[in-house]
C-alpha positions as CSV (number, residue, x, y, z in Angstrom):
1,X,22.4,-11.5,-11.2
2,X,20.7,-8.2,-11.7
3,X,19.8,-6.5,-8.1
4,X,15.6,-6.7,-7.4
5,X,14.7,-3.4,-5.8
6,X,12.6,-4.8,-2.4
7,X,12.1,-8.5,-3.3
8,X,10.4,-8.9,-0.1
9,X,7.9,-5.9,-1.1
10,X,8.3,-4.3,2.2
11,X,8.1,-1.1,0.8
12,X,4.9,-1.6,-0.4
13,X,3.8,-2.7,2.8
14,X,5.1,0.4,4.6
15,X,3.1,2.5,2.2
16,X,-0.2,1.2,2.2
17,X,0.2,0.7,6.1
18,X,1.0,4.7,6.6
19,X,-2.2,5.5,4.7
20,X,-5.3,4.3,3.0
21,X,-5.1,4.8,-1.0
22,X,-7.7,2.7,-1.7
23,X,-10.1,5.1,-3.6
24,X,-7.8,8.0,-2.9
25,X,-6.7,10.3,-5.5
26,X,-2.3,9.6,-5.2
27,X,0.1,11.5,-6.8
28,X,3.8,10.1,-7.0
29,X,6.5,12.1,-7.0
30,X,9.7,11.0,-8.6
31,X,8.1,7.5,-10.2
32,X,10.7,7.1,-12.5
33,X,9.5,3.8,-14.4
34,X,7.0,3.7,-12.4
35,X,8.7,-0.3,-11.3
36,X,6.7,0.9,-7.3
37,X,3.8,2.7,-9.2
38,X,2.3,-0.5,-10.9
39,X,2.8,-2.2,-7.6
40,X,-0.5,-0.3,-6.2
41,X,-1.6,0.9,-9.1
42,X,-5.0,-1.2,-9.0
43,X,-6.5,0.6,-5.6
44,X,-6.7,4.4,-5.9
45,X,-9.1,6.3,-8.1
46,X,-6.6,8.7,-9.4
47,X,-2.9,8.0,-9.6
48,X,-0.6,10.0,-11.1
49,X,3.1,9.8,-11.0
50,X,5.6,12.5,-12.0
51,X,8.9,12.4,-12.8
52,X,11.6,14.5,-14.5
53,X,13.5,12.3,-16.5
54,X,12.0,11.6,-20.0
55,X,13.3,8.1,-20.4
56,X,12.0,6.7,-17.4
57,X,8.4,8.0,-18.2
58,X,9.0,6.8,-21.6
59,X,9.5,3.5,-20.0
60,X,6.8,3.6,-17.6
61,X,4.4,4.5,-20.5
62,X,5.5,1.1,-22.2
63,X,4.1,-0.8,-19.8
64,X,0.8,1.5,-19.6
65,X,-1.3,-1.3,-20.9
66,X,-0.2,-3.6,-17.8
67,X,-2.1,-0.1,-15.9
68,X,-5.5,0.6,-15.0
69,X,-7.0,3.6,-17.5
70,X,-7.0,5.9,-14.1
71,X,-3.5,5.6,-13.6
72,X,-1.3,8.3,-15.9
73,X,2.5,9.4,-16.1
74,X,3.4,12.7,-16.5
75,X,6.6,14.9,-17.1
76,X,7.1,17.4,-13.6
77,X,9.1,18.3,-10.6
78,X,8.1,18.6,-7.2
79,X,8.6,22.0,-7.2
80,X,6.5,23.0,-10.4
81,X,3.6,20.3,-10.5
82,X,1.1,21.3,-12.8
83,X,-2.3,20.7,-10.6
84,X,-4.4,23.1,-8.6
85,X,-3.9,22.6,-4.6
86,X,-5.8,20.1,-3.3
87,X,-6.2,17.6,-6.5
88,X,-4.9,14.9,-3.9
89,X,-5.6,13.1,-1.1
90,X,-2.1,11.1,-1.1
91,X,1.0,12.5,-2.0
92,X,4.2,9.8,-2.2
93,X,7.4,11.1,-2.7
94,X,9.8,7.5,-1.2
95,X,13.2,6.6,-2.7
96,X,13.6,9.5,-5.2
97,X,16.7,11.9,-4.9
């Protein structure tokens, strides 16, 4: 049996209890295949999630068309994000290491 990662989606719950992203502009750091990122993907205005690792985004981009056209994937690291200060109202960065 292959492991689900939160089953219960508590996760998600924790998330959208800690802040409001509905309409927000969200960035997500470390979305690997973005598995989480379509899990909200539907309520902010803006979502962006970055990641390092070229397969995973390669992966989340396969599933782009199960993704609203405001949500994108795109190759960075926390420490060298390629947007102005500010872009965001929401910035996740949850079960990455």
């Amino acid at each position: 049996m292959k492991p689900q990662r939160d089953p219960e989606g508590a996760e998600l719950v924790h998330f959208l209890s800690a802040c409001t992203v509905t309409r927000a502009k969200v960035l997500e750091i470390g979305c690997g295949n973005g598995v989480f990122t379509r899990q909200y993907a539907g309520l902010p205005a803006l979502l962006v999630g970055i990641d390092p690792n070229a397969a995973e985004l390669r992966e989340a981009r396969q599933q782009q068309p199960d993704l609203p056209p405001k949500a994108h994937f795109t190759r960075a690291i926390a420490e060298a994000q390629p947007f102005s200060q500010g872009v965001f109202d929401v910035v996740l960065f949850a079960s990455s290491f």
